[in-house]
Residue, then its C-alpha position, 0 to 999 in steps of 0.5 A: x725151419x727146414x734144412x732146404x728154407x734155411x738154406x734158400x735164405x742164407x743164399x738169398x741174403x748173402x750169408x755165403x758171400x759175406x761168410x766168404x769174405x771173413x774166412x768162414x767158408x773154406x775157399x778153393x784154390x781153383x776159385x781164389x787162387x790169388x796170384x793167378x787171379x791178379x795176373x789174369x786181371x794185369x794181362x786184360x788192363x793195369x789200374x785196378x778194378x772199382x770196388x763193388x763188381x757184383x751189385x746186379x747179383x747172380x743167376x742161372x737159367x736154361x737147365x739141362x741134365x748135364x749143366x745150366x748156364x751162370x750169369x752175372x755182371x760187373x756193375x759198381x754203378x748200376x744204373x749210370x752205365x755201369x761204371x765199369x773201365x773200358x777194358x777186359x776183366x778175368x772173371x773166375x766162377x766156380x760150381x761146388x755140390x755144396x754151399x761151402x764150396x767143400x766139393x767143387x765140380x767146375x770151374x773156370x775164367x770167362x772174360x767181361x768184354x766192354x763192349x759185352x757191358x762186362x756181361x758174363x755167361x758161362x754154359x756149364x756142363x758135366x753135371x749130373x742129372x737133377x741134381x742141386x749145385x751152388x755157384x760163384x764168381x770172383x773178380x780180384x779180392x771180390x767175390x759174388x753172392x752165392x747161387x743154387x741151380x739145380x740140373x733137369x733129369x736126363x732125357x730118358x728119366x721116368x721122373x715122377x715130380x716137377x715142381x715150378x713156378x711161373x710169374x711176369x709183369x714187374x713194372x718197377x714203377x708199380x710196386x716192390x717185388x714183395x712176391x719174390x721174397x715168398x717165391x725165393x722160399x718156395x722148393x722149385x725147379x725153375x721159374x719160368x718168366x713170361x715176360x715184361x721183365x723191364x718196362x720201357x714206361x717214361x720215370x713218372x714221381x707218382x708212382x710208388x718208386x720212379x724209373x731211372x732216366x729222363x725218359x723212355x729208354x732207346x739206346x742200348x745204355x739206356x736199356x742197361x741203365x733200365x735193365x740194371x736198375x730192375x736188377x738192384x732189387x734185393x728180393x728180384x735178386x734173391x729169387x734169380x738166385x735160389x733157382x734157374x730161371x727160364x725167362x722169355x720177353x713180351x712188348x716192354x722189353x722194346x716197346x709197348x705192343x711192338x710187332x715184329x718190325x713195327x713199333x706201337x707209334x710209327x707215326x712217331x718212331x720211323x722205321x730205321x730208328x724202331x729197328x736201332x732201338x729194337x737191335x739196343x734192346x735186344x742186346x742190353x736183354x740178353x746182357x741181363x739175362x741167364x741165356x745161352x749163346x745160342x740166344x746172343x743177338x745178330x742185330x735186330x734178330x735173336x733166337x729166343x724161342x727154344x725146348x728144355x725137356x725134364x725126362x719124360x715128365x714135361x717138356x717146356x716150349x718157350x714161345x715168342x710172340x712179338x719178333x716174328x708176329x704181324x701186325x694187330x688188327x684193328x677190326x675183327x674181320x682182320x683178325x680172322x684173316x687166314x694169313x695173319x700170324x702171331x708167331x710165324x710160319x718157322x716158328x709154329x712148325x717148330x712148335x707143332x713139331x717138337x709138341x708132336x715128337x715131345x715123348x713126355x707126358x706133359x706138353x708146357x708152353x711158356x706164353x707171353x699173351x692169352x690164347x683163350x677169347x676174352x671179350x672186354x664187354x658185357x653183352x651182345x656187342x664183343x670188345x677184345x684187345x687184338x694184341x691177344x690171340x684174339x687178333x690173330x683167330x685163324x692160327x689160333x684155331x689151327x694150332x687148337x685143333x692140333x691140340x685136339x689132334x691126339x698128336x700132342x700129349x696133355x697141352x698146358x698154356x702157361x701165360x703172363x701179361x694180363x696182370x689178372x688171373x685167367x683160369x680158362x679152358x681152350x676150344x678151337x671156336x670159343x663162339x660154339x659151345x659144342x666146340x670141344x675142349x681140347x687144353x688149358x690155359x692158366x694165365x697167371x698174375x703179375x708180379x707189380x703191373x697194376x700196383x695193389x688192385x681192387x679187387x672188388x671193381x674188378x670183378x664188377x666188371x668182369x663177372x657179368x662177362x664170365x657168366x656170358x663166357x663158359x670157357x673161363x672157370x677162374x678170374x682174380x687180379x691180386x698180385x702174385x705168381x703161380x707154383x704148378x706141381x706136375x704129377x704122371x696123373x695131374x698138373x696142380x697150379x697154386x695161385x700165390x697172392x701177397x698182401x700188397x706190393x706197396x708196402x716194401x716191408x714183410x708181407x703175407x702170401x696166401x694161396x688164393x686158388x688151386x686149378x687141376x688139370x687130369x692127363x688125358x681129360x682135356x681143360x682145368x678145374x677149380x679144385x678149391x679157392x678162398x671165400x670171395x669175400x676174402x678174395x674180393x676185399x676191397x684194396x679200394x677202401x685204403x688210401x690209394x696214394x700211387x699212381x700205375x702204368x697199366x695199359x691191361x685196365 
């Protein structure tokens, strides 16, 4: 075993923290200095503090060449309002360059608000560029579970390698984050999350395991409870804490194919309560994640598309496409329609802007819904789900003519949401087959969404309209995330599938299929994939006792 696996899984398993509480790791004074922490505890409140603070584990995000963002949150009942007093807590963190906490970097107390759902988020600075850390936090005599981050190199670094993973879609209710357990043992920079972090589905008991609650949820302690449920998962907590995550949302944060001001049933949710509920989950998904303040809610708003670059390498532009997009059409004569948008006026410039001036040779979307046309029927009649960019084809065509410009260096899409593989190459008009080629697209798989697939149904029915569709060169719905090792020359992007997500126990991972994307030839190639009839296996054939929630099949 590698020095750097055998690292990532005493991490990933609590070893640091355990090690900690017997006293085999050395433990700095600027962390554990007792009566100093105890006295910061008295001065926020009197009683003392429930046991079993740090049940939501730990994670870092947002990397930048001098720091990273720390989150954690105090929570010894989960998913029962957190369990917390309703009081202050002095919360003690600490960055070291080593897992032993020998050389500590920065350090520091941040205060755990009630009204914060003693949410804690720390922006680190000082560090040096590209370069690995290890973080902790501590309450009184509690101490959390130690996490890795790693700093992005500094702006101007002629870095020759990037290495991440992207992945989205982990209904609960689906399946067991068996792909996390692999993920964690992956050597990454970031993970890129694209959305669908929670799903707001009603608690079903045909499923493999059931959402908490007894219903949807739409106030704001009902989307921590949610939240802080996904969060119990020792594998999703194990990938959080091996590496930053870059993480943007999709619909079921909110509401399923919610649309700026619009919920997906406004006969049934009136406007005021939408934007009550719409304002709860805002607030209860930045208490759970690694975001910067600049990201903290005003309301019913909250910034969340934003740049990270990673020297001259790759520059990544986290998208949002549900809080400032106009409604889904309903016929295709309203998706063609110039005014629609799927992300605002404000927020295309930015990106049109920020792809333009990037100075990296790579330009990296991280994207919630596909921008490649993907009809839904075989044959001369077209059915597609407009909640896609195929709903919204006037911007989605200028924004792939810009591609196309030369304005902006080697463009990649970076997709989640569909629970299927989509490999495809990006044309500003998918009807003409002169249309050049002007990017790429690789959405990848979910993490759950769909439970165990058949994979055999499914290319039933969408081989016949990949043979009608010639921009797209991959399709596969096995579970999974996608590795991308980013080069000068090219973008390498390793599909990773499990075996099964309905089994909680040890799985396998193999790697499906691999995608090339050249710098400087516009679109994406299949370098290699398994033999279909591998592939294609049928998942059907075993007993399928679940039900799921897809809404994508």
């Amino acid at each position: 075993m590698s020095e750097n696996l055998a690292r990532r899984r005493f991490l990933a398993s609590g070893g640091a923290a355990s090690a900690l509480a017997t006293g085999q790791i050395l433990i700095g004074p600027a962390l554990l200095g007792q009566d100093g922490a105890l006295a910061a505890v008295r001065a926020h409140g009197g009683a003392p503090l429930p046991h079993g603070l740090f049940t939501l584990g730990v994670a870092s995000g947002d990397p930048l060449p001098d720091g990273f963002v720390l989150w954690t949150r105090l929570a010894p009942r989960p998913a029962d309002g957190g369990g917390m007093p309703d009081r202050r807590v002095a919360v003690r963190w600490q960055v070291a360059e080593d897992e032993r906490f020998r050389h500590v970097r920065a350090h520091g107390v941040e205060v755990a608000l009630p009204e914060r759902g003693h949410a804690v988020h720390v922006e680190v600075g000082g560090l040096r560029p590209d370069r690995e850390y290890f973080y902790r936090f501590r309450v009184g005599r509690e101490i959390s579970p130690v996490g890795r981050s790693r700093t992005a190199p500094s702006r101007g670094a002629v870095n020759k390698r990037l290495r991440f993973a992207f992945a989205s879609c982990q209904n609960w209710q689906d399946g067991y984050y068996t792909a996390y357990r692999h993920l964690a043992d992956e050597d990454l920079a970031f993970v890129a999350f694209l959305g669908d972090y929670i799903y707001e589905s009603v608690p079903r008991t045909d499923t493999v395991r059931s959402h908490e609650g007894a219903d949807e949820p739409y106030t704001l302690v009902q989307y921590r409870n949610r939240h802080a449920q996904y969060k119990t998962d020792a594998d999703l907590q194990a990938a959080h804490a091996a590496f930053p995550w870059i993480a943007t949302w999709d619909d079921h944060e909110v509401d399923n194919n919610w649309a700026d001001e619009i919920p997906q049933d406004p006969a049934d949710q009136s406007h005021d309560r939408f934007l009550a509920r719409r304002a709860a989950a805002f607030r209860a998904y930045y208490e759970h994640m690694p975001l910067r303040r600049a990201a903290r809610p005003q309301g019913i708003d909250m910034r969340l598309h934003r740049r990270l670059g990673f020297g001259r390498l790759a520059t990544v532009h986290v998208l949002d496409t549900r809080q400032y997009r106009s409604d889904q059409p309903d016929t295709l004569a309203e998706a063609n329609d110039p005014s629609r948008t799927m992300t605002g006026a404000a927020q295309e410039k930015w990106l049109v802007d920020g792809m333009s001036h990037a100075g990296s040779r790579w330009n990296l979307l991280a994207n919630q819904v596909m921008w490649a046309s993907n009809d839904r029927k075989a044959g001369p009649e077209q059915v597609f789900d407009f909640d896609n960019w195929d709903g919204y084809r006037a911007q989605r065509r200028r924004m792939l003519e810009f591609f196309g410009s030369g304005r902006a260096a080697n463009p990649v899409v970076l997709t989640g949401d569909r629970h299927a593989t989509w490999v495809c190459d990006l044309r500003p008009d998918f009807d003409d087959p002169k249309s050049p080629v002007v990017g790429a697209e690789i959405t990848g798989t979910s993490i759950t969404s769909g439970g165990d697939s058949d994979p055999v149904a499914f290319h039933r029915a969408y081989d016949p309209i990949m043979a009608e569709s010639p921009h797209w060169k991959y399709i596969g719905n096995r579970r999974g995330y996608v590795v991308c090792d980013v080069s000068p020359a090219r973008l390498l992007a390793s599909l990773r599938i499990v075996g099964t997500v309905w089994t909680p126990g040890d799985t396998t991972i193999t790697t499906a299929a691999r995608f090339e994307v050249e710098a400087g030839r516009p679109g994406v190639t299949v370098a290699d994939e398994l033999p279909p009839a591998d592939e294609r296996r049928s998942l059907a054939a075993a007993p399928r006792h679940y039900k799921v929630d897809d809404d994508q099949f």
